[in-house]
C-alpha positions in Angstrom: -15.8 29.7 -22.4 -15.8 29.6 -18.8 -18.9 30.7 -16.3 -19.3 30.2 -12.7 -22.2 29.5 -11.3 -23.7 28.2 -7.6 -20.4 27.4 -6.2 -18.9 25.8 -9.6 -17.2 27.0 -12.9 -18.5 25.3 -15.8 -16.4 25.0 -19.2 -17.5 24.3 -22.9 -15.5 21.3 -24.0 -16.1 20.0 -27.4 -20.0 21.1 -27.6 -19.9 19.6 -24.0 -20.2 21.3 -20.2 -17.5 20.4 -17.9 -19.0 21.7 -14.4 -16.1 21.7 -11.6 -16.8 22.6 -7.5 -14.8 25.5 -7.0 -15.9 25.6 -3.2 -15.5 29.5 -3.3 -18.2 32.1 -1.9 -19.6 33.2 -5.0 -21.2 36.5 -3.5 -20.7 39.6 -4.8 -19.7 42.2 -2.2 -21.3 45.8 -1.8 -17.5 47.6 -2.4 -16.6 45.0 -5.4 -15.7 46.6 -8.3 -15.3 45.3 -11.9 -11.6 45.0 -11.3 -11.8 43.6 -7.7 -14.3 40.7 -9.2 -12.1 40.3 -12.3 -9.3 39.5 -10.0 -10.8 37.2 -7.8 -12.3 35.5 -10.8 -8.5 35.0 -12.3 -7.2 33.5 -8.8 -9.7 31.2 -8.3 -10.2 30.2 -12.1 -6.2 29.8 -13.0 -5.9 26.6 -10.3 -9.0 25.1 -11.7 -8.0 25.6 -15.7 -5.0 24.5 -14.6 -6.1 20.7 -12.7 -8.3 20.7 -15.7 -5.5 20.2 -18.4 -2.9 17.8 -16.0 -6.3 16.1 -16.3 -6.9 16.0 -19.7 -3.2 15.9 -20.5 -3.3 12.4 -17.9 -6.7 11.0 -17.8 -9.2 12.5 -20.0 -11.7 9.9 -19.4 -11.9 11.0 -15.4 -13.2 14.6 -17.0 -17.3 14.3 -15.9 -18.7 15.5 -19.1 -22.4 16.7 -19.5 -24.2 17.0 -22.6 -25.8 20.6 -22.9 -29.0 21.1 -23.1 -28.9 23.9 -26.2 -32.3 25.0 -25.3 -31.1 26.6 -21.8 -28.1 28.1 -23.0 -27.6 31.5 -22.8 -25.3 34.1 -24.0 -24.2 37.4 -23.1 -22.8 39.9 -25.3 -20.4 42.4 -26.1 -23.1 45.4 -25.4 -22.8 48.1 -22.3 -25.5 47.5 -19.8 -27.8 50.6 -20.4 -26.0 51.6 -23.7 -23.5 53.2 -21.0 -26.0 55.5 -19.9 -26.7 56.8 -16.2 -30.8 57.1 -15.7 -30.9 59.1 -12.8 -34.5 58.4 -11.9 -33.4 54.4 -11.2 -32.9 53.3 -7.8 -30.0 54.2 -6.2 -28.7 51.0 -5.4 -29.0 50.2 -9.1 -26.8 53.4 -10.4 -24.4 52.4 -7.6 -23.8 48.6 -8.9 -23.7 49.9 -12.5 -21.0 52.9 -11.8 -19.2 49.5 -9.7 -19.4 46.8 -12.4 -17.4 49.6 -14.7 -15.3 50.8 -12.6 -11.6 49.3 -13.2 -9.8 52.3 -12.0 -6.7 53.6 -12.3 -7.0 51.5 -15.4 -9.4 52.2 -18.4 -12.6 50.7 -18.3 -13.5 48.0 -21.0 -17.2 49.3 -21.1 -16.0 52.8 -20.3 -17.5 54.8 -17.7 -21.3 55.2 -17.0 -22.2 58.2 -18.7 -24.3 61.6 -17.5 -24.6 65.0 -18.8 -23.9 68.1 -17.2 -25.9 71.0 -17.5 -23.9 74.0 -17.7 -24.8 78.1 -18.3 -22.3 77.3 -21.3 -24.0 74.2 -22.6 -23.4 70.6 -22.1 -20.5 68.7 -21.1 -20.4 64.6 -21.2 -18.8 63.4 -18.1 -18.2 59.5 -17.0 -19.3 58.5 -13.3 -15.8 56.4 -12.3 -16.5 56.2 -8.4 -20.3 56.2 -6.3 -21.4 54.5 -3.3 -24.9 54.5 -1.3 -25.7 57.3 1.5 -29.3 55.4 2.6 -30.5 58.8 3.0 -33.9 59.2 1.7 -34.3 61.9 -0.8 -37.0 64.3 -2.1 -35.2 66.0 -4.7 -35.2 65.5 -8.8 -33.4 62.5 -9.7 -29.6 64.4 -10.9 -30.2 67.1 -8.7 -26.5 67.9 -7.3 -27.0 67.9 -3.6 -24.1 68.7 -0.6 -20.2 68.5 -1.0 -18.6 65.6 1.1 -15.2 65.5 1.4 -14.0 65.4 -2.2 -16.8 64.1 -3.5 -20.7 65.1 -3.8 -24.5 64.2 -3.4 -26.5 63.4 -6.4 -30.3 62.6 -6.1 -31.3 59.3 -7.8 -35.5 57.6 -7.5 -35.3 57.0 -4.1 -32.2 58.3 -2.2 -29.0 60.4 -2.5 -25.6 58.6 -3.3 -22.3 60.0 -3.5 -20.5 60.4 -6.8 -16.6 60.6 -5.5 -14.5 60.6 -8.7 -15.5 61.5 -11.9 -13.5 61.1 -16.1 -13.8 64.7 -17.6 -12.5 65.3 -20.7 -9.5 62.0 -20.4 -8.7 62.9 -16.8 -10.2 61.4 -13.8 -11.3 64.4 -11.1 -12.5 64.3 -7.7 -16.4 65.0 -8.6 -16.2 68.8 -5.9 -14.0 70.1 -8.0 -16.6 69.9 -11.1 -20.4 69.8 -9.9 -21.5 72.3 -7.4 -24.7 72.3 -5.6 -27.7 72.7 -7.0 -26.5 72.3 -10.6 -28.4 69.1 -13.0 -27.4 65.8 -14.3 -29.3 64.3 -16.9 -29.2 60.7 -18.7 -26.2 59.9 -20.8 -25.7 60.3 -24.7 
């Protein structure tokens, strides 16, 4: 298993943490995506896998091992963050991060798209929220309100402020989000 953390990747060898410097910003960018952060992770991680086995193939003693403290460990699962549900009355910058961290578009998403419902005169319809980003435009509306078109995209009212949802997954096919909510129409938390 491999982790970075503070500037450094640390590997489970043997029961054991191997902790190497990877010298890399470690900041997570406001446009990252989980696709664009599973790349970077892959070009900076493959160089440092890869000195770590000409080292252990060649000196295995020169490996700085640390015995782990089993108390501090932690471990993170296989679950969706939130069950992959939207909650409309969070934070903006919240739903935006969360629609970001599954977004691997044009390929599928392993945790599959945050999900909403729309409310229709015919019922309700499941939708995934593939693309969103911030507006920092206060808003007084209720939180899944559908708000004003922009470009190909649309306003949705979160807690505190309106974000745009750009592209959404309807039904297997990925739509620009105008072409499906219209103004003044209701989101509501995911199934």
């Amino acid at each position: 298993m491999a982790r970075a953390r503070n500037n450094s990747c640390e590997y489970l060898v043997g029961g054991r943490r191997v902790r190497r410097n990877t010298n890399a910003k470690g900041v997570i960018g406001d446009a990252d995506t989980g696709l664009t952060l599973s790349a970077r992770c892959i070009r900076s991680g493959i160089p440092l896998v890869l000195r770590l086995m000409e080292t252990a193939s060649t000196d295995p003693a020169a490996i700085p091992l640390t015995p782990q403290d089993l108390t501090k460990r932690e471990y993170f699962g296989r679950e969706i963050p939130q069950d992959g549900k939207l909650f409309w009355s969070l934070p903006a910058r919240e739903i935006v991060s969360f629609v970001r961290a599954c977004d691997y578009f044009p390929f599928p998403s392993p945790w599959r798209h945050p999900q909403t419902i729309l409310e229709t005169m015919s019922g309700e319809k499941e939708i995934g929220v593939v693309k969103a980003r911030l507006t920092g435009e206060r808003c007084d509306r209720s939180p899944g309100t559908v708000g004003e078109v922009v470009g190909s995209g649309v306003k949705v009212a979160c807690g505190d402020e309106w974000i745009v949802v750009n592209k959404l997954k309807v039904e297997e096919r990925y739509v620009n989000s105008a072409e499906v909510l219209k103004p003044g129409s209701r989101l509501s938390n995911g199934r």
